[in-house]
C-alpha positions in Angstrom: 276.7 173.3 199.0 275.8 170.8 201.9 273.1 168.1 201.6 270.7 169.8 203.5 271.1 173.2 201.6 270.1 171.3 198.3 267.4 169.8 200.1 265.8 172.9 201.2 266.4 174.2 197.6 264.7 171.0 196.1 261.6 171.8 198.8 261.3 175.1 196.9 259.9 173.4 193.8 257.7 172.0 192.5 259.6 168.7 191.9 259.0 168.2 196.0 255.4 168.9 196.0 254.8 164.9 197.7 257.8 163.5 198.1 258.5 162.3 201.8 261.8 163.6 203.7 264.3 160.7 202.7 263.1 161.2 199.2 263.6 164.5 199.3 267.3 163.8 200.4 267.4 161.2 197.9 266.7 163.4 194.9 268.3 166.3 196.2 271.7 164.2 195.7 270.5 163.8 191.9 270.8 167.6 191.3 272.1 170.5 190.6 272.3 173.7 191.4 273.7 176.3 189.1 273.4 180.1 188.5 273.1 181.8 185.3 274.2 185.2 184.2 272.1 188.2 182.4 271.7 186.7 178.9 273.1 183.1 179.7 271.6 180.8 177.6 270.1 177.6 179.6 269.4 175.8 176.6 269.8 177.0 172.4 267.1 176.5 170.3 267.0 173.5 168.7 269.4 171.4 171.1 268.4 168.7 173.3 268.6 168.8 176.9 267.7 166.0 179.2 266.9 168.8 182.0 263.8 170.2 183.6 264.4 173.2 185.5 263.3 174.6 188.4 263.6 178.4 189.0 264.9 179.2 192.3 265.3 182.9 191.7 265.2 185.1 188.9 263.3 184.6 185.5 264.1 182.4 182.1 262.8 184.1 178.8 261.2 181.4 176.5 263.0 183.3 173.3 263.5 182.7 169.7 266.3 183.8 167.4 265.6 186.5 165.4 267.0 186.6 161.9 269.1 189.7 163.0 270.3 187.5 166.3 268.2 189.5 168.5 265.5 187.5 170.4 262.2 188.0 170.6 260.7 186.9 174.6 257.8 184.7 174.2 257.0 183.7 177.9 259.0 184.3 180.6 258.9 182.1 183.8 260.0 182.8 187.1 260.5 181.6 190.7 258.2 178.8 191.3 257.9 177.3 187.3 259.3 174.5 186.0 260.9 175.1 182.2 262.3 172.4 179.8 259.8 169.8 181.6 258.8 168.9 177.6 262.2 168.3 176.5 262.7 166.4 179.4 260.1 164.1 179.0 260.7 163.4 174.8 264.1 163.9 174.7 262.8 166.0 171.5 265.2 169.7 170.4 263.6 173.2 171.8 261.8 175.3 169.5 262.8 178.3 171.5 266.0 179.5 173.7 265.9 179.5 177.4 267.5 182.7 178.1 268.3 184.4 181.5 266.4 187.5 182.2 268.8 188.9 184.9 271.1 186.7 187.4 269.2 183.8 187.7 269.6 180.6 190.0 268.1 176.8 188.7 268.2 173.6 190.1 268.4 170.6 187.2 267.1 167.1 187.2 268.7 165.1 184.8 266.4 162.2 182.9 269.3 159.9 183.7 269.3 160.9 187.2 266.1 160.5 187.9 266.1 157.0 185.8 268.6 155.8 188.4 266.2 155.7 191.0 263.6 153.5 189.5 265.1 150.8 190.9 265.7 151.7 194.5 263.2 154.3 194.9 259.9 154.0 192.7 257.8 156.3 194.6 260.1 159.2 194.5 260.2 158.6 190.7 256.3 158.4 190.6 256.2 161.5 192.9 258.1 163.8 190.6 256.3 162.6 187.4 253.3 163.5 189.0 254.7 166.9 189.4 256.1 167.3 186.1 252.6 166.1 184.4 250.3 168.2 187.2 252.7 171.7 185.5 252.0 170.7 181.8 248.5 169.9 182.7 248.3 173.5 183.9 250.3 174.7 180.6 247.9 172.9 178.5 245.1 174.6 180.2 246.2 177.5 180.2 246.6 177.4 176.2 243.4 176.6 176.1 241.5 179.3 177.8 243.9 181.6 175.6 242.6 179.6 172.4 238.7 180.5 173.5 240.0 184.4 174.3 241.3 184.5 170.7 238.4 182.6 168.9 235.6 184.8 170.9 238.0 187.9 169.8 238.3 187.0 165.8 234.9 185.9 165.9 233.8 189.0 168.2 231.5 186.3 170.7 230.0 186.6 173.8 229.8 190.7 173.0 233.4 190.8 175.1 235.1 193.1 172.2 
């Protein structure tokens, strides 16, 4: 893949919301591109990976492992979301597979990667975090208004139910 096919990939996410042409080109050295079968698993439950992901096409089940080996989807991301963005920021195991739904194309940011350019490129580096942080803010919110649904549903509030 040329240099300026991975750049207009990186464009596509959400990783290049502000970063400026060069360090678009920059970054777009520091991934990679890689496409995933029906059922390919991006990440196992409970390993590490030092990766966020950006879908470029296609969908990623959030699953877990059922005891019969079967998984059970519990969110499932497509073109446009970031997944592993957690993982990548702690380091910490998944609780849950990332599993393809479908042929499915990601581009990867490695922590290490993206380390490298603290020296040499600060602002990129601050430009991507504040990508990264701006998607789990949204998650977080999200999680929230679907606490307060729940609550005013057990607690049958507000006369919704």
């Amino acid at each position: 893949m040329t240099g300026q096919a991975t750049v207009d990939l990186l464009r596509q996410t959400k990783l290049a919301v502000e970063l400026d042409d060069a360090e678009a080109k920059v970054l777009a050295e520091r991934v990679t591109v890689r496409d995933l079968a029906d059922g390919e698993i991006l990440c196992d439950e409970g390993r590490s990976d030092d990766r966020v992901h950006a879908i470029l096409s296609g969908a990623i089940a959030v699953a877990k492992r059922q005891p019969d080996g079967a998984y059970l989807n519990l969110n499932v991301l497509t073109t446009g979301d970031l997944v592993g963005e957690l993982a990548f920021m702690d380091g910490k195991p998944h609780y849950a597979a990332l599993k393809a739904l479908g042929p499915t194309r990601v581009l990867s940011l490695s922590r290490e990667a993206l380390e490298q350019l603290l020296d040499t490129h600060p602002r990129a580096v601050y430009h991507v975090m504040r990508a990264i942080f701006r998607v789990v803010h949204a998650i977080l919110h999200r999680m929230g208004a679907q606490q307060s649904e729940l609550t005013n549903y057990i607690y049958k509030l507000h006369g919704k139910y």
